[in-house]
C-alpha positions as CSV (number, residue, x, y, z in Angstrom):
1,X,62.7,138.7,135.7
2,X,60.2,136.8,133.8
3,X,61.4,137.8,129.5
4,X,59.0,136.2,127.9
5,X,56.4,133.5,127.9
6,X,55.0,131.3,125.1
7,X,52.1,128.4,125.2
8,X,51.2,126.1,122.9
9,X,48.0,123.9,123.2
10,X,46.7,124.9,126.1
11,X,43.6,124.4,126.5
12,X,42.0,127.0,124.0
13,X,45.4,128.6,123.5
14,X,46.7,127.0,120.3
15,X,49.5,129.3,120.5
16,X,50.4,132.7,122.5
17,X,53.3,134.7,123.5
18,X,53.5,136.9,126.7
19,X,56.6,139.4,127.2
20,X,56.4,141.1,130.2
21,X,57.9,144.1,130.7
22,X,59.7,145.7,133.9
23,X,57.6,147.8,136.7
24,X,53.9,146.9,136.8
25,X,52.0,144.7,133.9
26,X,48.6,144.1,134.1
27,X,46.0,141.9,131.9
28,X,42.6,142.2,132.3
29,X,39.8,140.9,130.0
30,X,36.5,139.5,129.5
31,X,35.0,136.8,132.0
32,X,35.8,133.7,130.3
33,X,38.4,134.6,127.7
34,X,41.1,132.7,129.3
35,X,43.4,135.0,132.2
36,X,43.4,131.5,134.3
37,X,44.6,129.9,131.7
38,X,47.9,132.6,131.9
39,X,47.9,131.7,135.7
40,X,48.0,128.0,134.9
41,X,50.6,128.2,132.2
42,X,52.8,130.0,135.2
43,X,51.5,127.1,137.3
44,X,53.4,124.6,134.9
45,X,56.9,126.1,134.3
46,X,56.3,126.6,138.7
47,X,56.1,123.1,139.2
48,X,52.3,122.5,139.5
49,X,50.9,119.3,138.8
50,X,49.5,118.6,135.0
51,X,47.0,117.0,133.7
52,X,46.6,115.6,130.4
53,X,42.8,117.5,130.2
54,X,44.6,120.7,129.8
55,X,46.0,119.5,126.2
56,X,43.9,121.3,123.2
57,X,41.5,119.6,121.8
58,X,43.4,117.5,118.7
59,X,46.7,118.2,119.8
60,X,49.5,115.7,121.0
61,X,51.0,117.7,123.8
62,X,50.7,121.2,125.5
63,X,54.0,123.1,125.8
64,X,54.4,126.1,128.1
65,X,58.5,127.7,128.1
66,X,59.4,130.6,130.1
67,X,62.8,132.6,129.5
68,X,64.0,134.5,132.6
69,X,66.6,137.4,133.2
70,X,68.4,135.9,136.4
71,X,71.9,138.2,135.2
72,X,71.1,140.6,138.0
73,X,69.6,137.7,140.6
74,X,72.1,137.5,143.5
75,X,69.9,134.6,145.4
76,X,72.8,131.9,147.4
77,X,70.4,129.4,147.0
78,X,69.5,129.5,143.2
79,X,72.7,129.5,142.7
80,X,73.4,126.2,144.9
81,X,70.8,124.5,143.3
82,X,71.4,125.5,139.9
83,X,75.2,124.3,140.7
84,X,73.7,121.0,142.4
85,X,71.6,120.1,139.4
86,X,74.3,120.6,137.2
87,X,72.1,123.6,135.2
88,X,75.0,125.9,133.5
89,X,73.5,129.7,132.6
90,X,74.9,131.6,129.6
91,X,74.9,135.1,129.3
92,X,72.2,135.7,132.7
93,X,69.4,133.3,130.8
94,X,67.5,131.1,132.3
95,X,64.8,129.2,130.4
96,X,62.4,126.5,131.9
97,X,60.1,124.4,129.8
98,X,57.6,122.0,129.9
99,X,55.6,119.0,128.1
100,X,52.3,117.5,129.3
101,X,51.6,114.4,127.1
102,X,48.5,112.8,126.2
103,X,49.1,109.9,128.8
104,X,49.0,112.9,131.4
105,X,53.0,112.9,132.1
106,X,54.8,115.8,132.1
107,X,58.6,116.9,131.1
108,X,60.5,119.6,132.8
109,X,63.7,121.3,131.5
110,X,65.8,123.8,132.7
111,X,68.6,125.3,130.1
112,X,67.8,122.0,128.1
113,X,68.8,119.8,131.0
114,X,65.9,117.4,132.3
115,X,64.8,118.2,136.0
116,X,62.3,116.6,138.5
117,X,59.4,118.6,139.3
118,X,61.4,119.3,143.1
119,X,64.1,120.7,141.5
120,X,61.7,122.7,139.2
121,X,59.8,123.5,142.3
122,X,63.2,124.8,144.0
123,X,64.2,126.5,140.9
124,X,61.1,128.6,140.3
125,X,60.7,129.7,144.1
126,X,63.5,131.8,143.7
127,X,62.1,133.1,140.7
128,X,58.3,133.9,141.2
129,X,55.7,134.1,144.0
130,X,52.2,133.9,143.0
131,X,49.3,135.6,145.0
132,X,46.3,134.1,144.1
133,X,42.2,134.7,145.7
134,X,43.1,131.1,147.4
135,X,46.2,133.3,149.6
136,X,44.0,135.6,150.6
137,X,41.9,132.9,152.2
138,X,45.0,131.5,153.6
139,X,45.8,134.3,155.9
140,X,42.6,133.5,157.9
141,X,44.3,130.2,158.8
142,X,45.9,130.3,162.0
143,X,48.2,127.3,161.0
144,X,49.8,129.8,158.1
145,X,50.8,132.8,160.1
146,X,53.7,131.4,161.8
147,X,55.2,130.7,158.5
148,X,54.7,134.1,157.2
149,X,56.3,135.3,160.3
150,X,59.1,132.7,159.5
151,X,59.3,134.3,155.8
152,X,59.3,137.4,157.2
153,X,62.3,136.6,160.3
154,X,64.3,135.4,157.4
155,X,68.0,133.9,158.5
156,X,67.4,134.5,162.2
157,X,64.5,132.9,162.9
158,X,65.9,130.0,160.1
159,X,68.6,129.3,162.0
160,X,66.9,129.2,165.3
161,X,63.9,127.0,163.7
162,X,66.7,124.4,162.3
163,X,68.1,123.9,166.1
164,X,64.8,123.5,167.8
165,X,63.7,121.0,165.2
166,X,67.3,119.3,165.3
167,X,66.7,119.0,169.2
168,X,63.0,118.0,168.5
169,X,63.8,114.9,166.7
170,X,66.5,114.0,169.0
171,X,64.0,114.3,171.9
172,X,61.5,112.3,170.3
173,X,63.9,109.4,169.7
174,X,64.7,109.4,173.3
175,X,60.7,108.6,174.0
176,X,59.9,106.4,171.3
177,X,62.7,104.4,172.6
178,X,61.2,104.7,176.3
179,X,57.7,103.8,174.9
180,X,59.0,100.6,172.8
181,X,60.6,99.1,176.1
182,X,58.0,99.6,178.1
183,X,55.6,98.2,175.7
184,X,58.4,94.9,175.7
185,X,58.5,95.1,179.7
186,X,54.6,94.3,179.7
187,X,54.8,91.9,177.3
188,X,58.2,90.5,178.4
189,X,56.9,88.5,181.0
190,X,56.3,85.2,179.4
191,X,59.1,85.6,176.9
192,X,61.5,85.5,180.0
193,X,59.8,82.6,180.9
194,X,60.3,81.0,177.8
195,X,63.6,81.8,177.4
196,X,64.8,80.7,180.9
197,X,63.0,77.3,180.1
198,X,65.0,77.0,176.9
199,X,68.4,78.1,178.3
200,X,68.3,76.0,180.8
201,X,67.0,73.0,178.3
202,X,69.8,73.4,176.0
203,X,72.7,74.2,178.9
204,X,71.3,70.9,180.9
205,X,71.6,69.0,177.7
206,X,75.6,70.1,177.4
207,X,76.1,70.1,173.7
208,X,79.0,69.9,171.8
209,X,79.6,71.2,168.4
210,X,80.0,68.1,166.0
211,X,78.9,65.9,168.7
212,X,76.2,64.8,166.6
213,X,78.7,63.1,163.9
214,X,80.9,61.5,166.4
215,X,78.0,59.9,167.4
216,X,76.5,58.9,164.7
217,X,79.7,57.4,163.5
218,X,79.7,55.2,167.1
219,X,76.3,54.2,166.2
220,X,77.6,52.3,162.8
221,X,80.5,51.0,164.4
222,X,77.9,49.6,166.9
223,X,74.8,48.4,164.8
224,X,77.9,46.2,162.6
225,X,78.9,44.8,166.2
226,X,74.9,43.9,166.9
227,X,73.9,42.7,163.7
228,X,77.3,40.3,164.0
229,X,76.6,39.4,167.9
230,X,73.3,38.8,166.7
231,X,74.4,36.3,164.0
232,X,76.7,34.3,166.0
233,X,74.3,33.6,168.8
234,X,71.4,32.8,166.3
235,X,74.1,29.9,164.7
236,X,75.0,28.8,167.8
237,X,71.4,28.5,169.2
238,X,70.9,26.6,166.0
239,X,73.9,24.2,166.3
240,X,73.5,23.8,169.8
241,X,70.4,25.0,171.3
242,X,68.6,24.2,174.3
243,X,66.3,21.6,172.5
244,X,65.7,18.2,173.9
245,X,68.6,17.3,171.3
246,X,70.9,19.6,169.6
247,X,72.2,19.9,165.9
248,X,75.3,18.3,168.0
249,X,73.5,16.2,169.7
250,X,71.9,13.9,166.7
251,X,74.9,14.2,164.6
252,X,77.0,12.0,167.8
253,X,73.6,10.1,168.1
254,X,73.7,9.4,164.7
255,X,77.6,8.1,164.7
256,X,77.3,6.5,167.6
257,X,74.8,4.6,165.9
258,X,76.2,3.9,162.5
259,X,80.0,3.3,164.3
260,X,78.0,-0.1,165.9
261,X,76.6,-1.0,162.4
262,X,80.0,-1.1,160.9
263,X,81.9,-3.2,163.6
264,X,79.0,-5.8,162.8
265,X,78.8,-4.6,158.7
266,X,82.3,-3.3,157.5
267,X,80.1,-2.1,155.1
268,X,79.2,1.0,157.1
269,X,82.6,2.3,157.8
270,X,82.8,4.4,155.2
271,X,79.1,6.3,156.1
272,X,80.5,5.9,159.8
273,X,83.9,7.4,159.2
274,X,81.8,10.4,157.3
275,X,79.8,11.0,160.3
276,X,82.5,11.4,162.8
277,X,83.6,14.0,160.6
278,X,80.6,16.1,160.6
279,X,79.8,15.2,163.8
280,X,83.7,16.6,164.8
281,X,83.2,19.8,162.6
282,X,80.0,21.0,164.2
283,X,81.9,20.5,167.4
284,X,84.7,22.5,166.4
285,X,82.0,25.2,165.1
286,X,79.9,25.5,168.1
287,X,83.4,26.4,170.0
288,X,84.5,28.7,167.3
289,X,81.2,30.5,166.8
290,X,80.7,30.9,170.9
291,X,84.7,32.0,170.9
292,X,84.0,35.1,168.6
293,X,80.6,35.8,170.3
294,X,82.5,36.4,173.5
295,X,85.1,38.4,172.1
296,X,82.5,40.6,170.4
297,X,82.9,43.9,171.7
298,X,79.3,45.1,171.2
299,X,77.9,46.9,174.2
300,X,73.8,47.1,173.9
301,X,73.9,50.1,177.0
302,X,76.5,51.9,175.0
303,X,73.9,51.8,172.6
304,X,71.1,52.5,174.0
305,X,72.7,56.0,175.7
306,X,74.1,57.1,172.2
307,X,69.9,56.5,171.0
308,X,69.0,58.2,173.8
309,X,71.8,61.0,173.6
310,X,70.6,61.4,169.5
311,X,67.3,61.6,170.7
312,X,67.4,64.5,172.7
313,X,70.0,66.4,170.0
314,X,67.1,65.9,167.9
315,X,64.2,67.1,169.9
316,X,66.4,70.1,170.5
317,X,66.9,70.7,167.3
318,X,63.1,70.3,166.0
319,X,62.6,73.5,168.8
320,X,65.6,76.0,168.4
321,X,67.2,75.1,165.2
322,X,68.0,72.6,162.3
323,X,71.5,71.9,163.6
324,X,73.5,72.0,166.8
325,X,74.9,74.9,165.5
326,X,71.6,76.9,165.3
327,X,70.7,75.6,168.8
328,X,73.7,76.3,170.0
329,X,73.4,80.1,168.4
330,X,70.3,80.0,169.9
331,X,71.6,79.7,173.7
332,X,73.5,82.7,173.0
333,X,71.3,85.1,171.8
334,X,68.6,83.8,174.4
335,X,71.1,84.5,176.9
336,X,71.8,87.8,175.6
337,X,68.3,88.9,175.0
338,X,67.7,87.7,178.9
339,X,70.4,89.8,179.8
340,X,68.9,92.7,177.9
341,X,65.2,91.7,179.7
342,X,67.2,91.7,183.1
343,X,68.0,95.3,182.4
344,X,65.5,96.1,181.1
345,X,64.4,98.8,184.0
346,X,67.6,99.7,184.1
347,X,67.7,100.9,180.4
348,X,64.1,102.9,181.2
349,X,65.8,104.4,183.8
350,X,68.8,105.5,181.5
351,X,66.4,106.7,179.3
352,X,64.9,108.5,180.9
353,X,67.6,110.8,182.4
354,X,69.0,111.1,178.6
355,X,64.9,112.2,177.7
356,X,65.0,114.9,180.7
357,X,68.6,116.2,179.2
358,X,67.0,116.4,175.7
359,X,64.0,118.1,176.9
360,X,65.9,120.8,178.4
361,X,68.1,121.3,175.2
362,X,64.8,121.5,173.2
363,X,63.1,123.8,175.8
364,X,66.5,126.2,175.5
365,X,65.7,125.9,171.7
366,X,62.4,126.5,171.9
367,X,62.7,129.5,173.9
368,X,65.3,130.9,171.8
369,X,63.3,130.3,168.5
370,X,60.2,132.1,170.5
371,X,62.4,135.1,171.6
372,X,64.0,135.9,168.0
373,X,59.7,135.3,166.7
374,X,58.8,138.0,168.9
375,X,61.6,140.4,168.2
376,X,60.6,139.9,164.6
377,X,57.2,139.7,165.6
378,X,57.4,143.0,166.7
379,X,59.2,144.4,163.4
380,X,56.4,142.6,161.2
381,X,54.1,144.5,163.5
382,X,55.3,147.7,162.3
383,X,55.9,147.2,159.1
384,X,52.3,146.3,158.3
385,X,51.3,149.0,160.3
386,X,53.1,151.1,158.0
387,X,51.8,149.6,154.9
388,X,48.3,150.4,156.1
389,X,48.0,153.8,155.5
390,X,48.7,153.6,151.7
391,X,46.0,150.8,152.2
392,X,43.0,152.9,153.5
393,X,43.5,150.9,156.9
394,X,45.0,153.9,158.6
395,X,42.9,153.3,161.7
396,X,43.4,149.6,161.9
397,X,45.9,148.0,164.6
398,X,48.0,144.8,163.8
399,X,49.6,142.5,166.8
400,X,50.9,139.0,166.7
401,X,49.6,137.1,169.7
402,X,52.1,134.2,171.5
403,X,50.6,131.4,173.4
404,X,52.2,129.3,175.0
405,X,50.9,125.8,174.0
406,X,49.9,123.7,177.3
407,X,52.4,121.3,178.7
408,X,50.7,117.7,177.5
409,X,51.1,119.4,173.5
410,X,53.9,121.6,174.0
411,X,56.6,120.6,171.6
412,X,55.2,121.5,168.5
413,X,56.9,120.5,165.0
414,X,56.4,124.8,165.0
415,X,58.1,125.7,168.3
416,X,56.4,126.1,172.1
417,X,53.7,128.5,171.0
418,X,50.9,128.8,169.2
419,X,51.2,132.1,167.0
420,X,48.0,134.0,165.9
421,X,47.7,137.0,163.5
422,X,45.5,139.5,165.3
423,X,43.9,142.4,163.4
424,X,41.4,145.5,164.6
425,X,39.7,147.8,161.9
426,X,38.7,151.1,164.2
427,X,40.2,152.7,166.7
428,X,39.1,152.0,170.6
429,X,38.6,148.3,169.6
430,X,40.3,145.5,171.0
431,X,42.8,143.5,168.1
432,X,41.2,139.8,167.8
433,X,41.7,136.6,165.6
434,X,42.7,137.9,162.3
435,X,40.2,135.1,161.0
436,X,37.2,136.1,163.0
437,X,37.7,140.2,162.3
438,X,38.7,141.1,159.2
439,X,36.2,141.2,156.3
440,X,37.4,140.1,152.2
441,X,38.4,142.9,151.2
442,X,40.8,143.7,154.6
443,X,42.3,140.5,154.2
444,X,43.0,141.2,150.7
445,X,44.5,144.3,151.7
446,X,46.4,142.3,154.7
447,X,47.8,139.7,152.7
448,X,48.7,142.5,150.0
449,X,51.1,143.9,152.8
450,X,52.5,140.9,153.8
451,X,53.1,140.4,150.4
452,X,54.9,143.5,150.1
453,X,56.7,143.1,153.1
454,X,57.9,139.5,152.8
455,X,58.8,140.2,149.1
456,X,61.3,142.8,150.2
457,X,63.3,140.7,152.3
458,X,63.4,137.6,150.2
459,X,63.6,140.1,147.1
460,X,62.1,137.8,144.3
461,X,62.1,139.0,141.3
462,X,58.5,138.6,139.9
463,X,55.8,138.8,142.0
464,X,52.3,137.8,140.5
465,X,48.6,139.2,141.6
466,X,45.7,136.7,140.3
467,X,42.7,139.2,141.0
468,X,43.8,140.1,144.1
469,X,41.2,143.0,143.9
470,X,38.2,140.5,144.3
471,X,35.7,141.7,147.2
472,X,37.3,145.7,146.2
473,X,35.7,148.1,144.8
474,X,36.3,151.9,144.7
475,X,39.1,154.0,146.7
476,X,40.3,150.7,148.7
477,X,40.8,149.8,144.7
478,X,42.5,153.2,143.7
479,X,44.8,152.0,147.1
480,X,45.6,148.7,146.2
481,X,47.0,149.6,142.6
482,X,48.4,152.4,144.2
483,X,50.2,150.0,146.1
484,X,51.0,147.9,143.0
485,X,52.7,150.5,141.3
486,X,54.8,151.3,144.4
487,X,55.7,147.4,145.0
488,X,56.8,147.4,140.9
489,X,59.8,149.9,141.4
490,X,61.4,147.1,142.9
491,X,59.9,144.2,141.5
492,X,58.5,142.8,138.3
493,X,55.0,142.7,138.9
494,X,52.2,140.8,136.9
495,X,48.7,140.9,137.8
496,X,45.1,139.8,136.5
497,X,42.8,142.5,137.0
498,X,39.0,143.2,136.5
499,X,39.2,146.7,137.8
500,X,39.9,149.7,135.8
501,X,41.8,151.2,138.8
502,X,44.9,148.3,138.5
503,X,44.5,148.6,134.8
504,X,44.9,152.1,134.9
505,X,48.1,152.2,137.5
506,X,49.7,149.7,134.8
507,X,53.1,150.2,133.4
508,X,51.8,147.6,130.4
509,X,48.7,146.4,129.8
510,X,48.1,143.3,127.8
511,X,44.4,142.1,127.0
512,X,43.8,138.4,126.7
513,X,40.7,137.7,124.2
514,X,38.9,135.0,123.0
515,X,37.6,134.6,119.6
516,X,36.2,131.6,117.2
517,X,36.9,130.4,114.1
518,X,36.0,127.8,111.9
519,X,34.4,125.8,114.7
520,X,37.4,126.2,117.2
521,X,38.1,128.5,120.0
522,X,41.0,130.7,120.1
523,X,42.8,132.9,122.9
524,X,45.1,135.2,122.4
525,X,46.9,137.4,124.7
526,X,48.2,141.0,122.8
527,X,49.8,144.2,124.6
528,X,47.9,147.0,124.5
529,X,49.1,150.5,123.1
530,X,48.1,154.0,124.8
531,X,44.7,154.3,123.2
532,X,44.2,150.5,123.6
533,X,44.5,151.0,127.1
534,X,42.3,153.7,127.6
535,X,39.7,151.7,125.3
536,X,40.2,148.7,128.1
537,X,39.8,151.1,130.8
538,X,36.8,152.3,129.6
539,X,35.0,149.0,129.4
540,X,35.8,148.0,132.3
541,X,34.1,151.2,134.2
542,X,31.3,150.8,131.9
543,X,31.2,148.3,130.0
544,X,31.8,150.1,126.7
545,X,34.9,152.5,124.9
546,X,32.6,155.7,124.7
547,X,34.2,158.9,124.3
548,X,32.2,159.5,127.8
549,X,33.8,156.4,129.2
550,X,37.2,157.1,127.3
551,X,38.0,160.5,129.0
552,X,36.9,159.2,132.4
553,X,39.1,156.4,131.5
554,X,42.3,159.1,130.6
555,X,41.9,161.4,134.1
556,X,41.9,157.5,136.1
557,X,44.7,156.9,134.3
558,X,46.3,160.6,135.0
559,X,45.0,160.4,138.3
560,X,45.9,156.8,139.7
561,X,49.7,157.3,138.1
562,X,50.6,160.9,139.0
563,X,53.7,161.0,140.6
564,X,55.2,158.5,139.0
C-alpha cells in the first residue's frame, strides 16, 4: 500500500507530505485549493506524461516520490518485472520517484535505479488503479466493456485472448501474402514480357565469364598486326606504286642513264657505280617489304567479329549490368523471378488453402475465447447484480449482450463478437445499451461496482476515487461511501470527495487547503483529527462548522459508519 507521499514544486505546492493510512482515506476541500493537484502528483509516480507547466513558479524542477509497502504484495508479475528491470526491494519497500525539469523532461526511479516511463507504467499498475469522473464516462463506450469483461475473466479468458490473437496474426499473414501476389499478377504482365525479352537477349548472346579480356587482349594483338600491315603496304606503294614510274622505276632510269654517260665519260663511273647501288637496294627492299607483308598474319574479319562481338558485350552491359558478371547475375535472377511469375497462380492457389486452414484455427479460437467471455459473462452478471443492492439499484437488471460481428468484419483484433454492456433501472423494462440507459449518477454507481468487482480479482492494493460522487447527491451518496468503506477492508482506498457522506464514512480524513503569503500561493494537505473532521463535515453540509451543522455532522458520521 501507498506509505507515504511527498511533492515538491508542484504547481502551488512548494512542498507537501501525504501519508495514507490503511482502510478508507478521504480528502475533501475547498473548490480550487488544489485536490487535482494530489491526483496529478499520483499521475506522475503512475507514469503519466509531464509537463514542464506543472513546475512552481521560480523553481528548477518539480519532484513527486511515493514510498510503497509491497511486503505483503504477492502479484507474479510485479515480481517478474521488478526481477526483469533489475529493481532489488529491501525490507518490502518500494519507492518510485520522479523529476520534471524546466526543459519539460522527466526522470523516473524505482529503489534509486533509473526506469523508462513503460517500466514505470508496468510497475505502478500493480500498485494503484485510479478511478477518475473521465471512467465513469468510459463505461458508456461500447469499445471498453469487452476489456472490463477481459479484467474481470482474468487468466481464462487471458489465455484464450493470447491464442485467438496468435492465430489472428498468422491468418492475416496468410492474406497479405495472397493480396501482394495478386497485386504482382496484374501488374506482372509486362514485367514477364520484359524479362523473357532480356533472357532471351543475353542467352542468344552466349557469354562467357572473362570473355571480355580475352578479347580485348586479341584486339591488341590485332591492331599491332594492322598498324604493321598497314606500314608495309604504304612503303611498298611508295617504292613501287602503280604510278606511270615507280621509286624503282627512275632510280634504273636514272642508271641506265648515267651507266651510258660513263662508257663515253669515265668520269661518271663513280656517280654510275652509286646508282646501281641504290637502284639494287630499293630492289632488294621492295622484295623484302612485300615478303613480310605476306607473312603478316593480320586478319581484318577476325577483327571486325571481335568489334562486333565487344560491341554487343557492351550494349548488354549498358542494360543489365556494368560487367559480364552483373549481366550474367542478371540472367539468373530473371530466370528465377520468371519461374516465380510462372507460378505465380500456383502459389495463390497454395495460399489460399494454407488461408482456409488458418481461418478455421482462428474460428476454433475465436469460438473458444467467446465461450469462456460468456461463462464469465455470466458471473460478471451476477456479481454486479449483487453489488447493486448496497448501491440503491436493487431494481435494476444487468446483461452482457454477444453479437456476432457479420462475416465481411468478423475477425476482430477483440474476438468474433461485438460485446455490449446492457443495463435496466426498473423492473418490467427491457435491459438496453448501457450508453443510451443509464443516467450519471447510475453509471457512477456502475463503474463503482465494476470497480469493486474487478479490484477483487486482480487484488491491487490501492484503489483511488477522484470525485467519483459527481452527479450524487443524498442516499445514492450515503450508498456509495457505504460502499467505500466496505471495498476498504480489503483494500487501501483514497478518494477525493466533495460530499460529507464519503467524508463522513472515512477511516482518515485529510483536508487540502490553500492559503497566500507574501505574494505566493501555498497548498498544503494536513490530516484531520476527530473534531477536525466533524468541523469538515460540517462545511460541507452547510457551508459552515456551526454547533447546528457540527452535531448533524457527528450523527452522519455515527450513522454512515455504524457497524463497522
Amino acid at each position: 500500500m501507498l506509505l507515504r507521499l511527498e511533492i515538491s514544486d508542484l504547481a502551488v505546492i512548494s512542498r507537501a507530505v501525504f501519508e495514507p493510512r490503511e482502510g478508507l482515506n478521504v480528502i475533501s476541500g475547498e473548490t480550487g485549493a488544489g485536490k487535482s493537484l494530489l491526483i496529478d502528483a499520483i499521475g506522475l509516480i503512475l507514469g503519466s506524461k509531464a509537463s514542464k507547466n506543472i513546475i512552481r513558479t521560480g523553481a528548477d524542477s518539480a519532484f513527486v516520490e511515493a514510498v510503497f509497502d509491497i511486503s505483503e504484495n504477492t502479484d507474479p508479475e510485479l515480481k517478474t518485472i521488478l526481477d526483469d528491470s533489475g529493481i532489488s526491494i529491501d525490507d518490502g519497500i518500494l519507492i518510485i520517484s520522479r523529476t520534471v525539469s524546466k526543459d519539460g523532461k522527466s526522470m523516473a526511479r524505482v529503489n534509486g535505479r533509473t526506469v523508462v516511463l513503460a517500466v514505470l507504467r508496468s510497475i505502478a499498475s500493480c500498485l494503484v488503479d485510479i478511478h477518475g469522473q473521465h471512467d465513469t464516462q468510459k463505461i458508456f463506450d461500447d469499445q471498453v466493456h469487452v476489456e472490463l469483461l477481459d479484467s474481470f475473466g482474468g487468466s481464462d479468458v487471458k489465455n484464450c485472448f493470447e491464442e485467438y490473437t496468435l492465430r489472428l496474426g498468422e491468418y492475416k499473414e496468410s492474406v497479405l501474402k495472397i493480396r501482394n501476389l495478386q497485386a504482382s499478377g496484374v501488374s506482372s504482365g509486362k514485367r514477364k514480357e520484359y524479362l523473357e525479352f532480356a533472357v532471351k537477349e543475353i542467352s542468344d548472346a552466349s557469354l562467357k565469364e572473362g570473355e571480355e579480356e580475352t578479347l580485348k587482349e586479341r584486339k591488341k594483338v590485332l591492331s599491332e598486326l594492322e598498324r604493321s600491315i598497314n606500314g608495309l603496304t604504304e612503303a611498298d606503294s611508295l617504292l613501287n606504286g602503280d604510278d606511270d614510274m615507280s621509286v624503282v622505276d627512275r632510280l634504273g632510269r636514272a642508271f641506265k642513264d648515267i651507266s651510258a654517260l660513263s662508257s663515253v665519260d669515265p668520269s661518271y663511273k663513280d656517280l654510275s657505280s652509286r646508282l646501281e647501288s641504290l637502284y639494287l637496294e630499293a630492289q632488294s627492299a621492295c622484295e623484302e617489304i612485300r615478303d613480310l607483308a605476306e607473312k603478316n598474319p593480320f586478319d581484318p574479319e577476325e577483327s571486325s567479329r571481335i568489334d562486333k562481338r565487344l560491341g554487343l558485350i557492351y550494349e548488354l552491359q549498358s542494360k543489365y549490368g556494368p560487367t559480364t558478371s552483373d549481366v550474367l547475375k542478371f540472367y539468373n535472377d530473371s530466370v528465377e523471378e520468371l519461374d516465380s511469375l510462372k507460378d505465380i497462380n500456383k502459389k495463390i492457389a497454395e495460399l489460399k488453402k494454407e488461408r482456409s486452414q488458418k481461418e478455421a484455427l482462428v474460428l476454433e479460437a475465436g469460438r473458444k475465447l467467446s465461450s469462456v467471455r460468456k461463462e464469465k459473462a455470466e458471473l460478471l452478471c451476477k456479481e454486479i447484480t449483487s453489488e447493486f443492492s448496497d448501491l440503491m439499484l436493487d431494481d435494476a437488471s444487468f446483461e452482457v449482450r454477444f453479437e456476432e460481428r457479420p462475416k465481411e468484419r468478423y475477425f476482430s483484433s477483440r474476438g468474433t463478437d461485438d460485446i455490449t454492456f446492457m443495463f435496466s433501472a426498473n423492473p418490467g423494462e427491457e435491459a438496453r445499451d448501457l450508453s443510451k440507459t443509464a443516467s450519471g449518477g447510475e453509471a457512477s454507481r456502475i463503474m463503482l461496482a465494476i470497480k469493486n468487482i474487478l479490484s477483487e480479482a486482480d487484488m491491487i492494493p490501492t484503489l483511488i476515487f477522484d470525485e467519483i460522487d459527481t452527479g450524487v447527491s443524498g442516499n445514492a451518496a450515503f450508498l456509495i461511501a457505504r460502499k467505500l468503506l466496505s471495498i476498504s477492508k480489503h483494500h487501501q482506498v483514497l478518494c477525493v470527495t466533495h460530499t460529507s457522506q464519503l467524508a463522513a464514512a472515512a477511516d482518515h480524513n485529510f483536508l487540502i487547503s490553500k492559503s497566500s503569503s507574501d505574494g505566493r500561493t501555498s497548498t498544503t494537505i494536513d490530516p484531520l483529527d476527530d473534531q477536525g473532521k466533524v468541523d469538515e463535515i460540517s462545511r460541507l453540509m452547510s457551508g459552515t462548522d456551526l454547533d447546528g451543522s457540527a452535531d448533524v455532522a457527528k450523527r452522519l458520521i455515527d450513522n454512515i459508519r455504524s457497524g463497522v
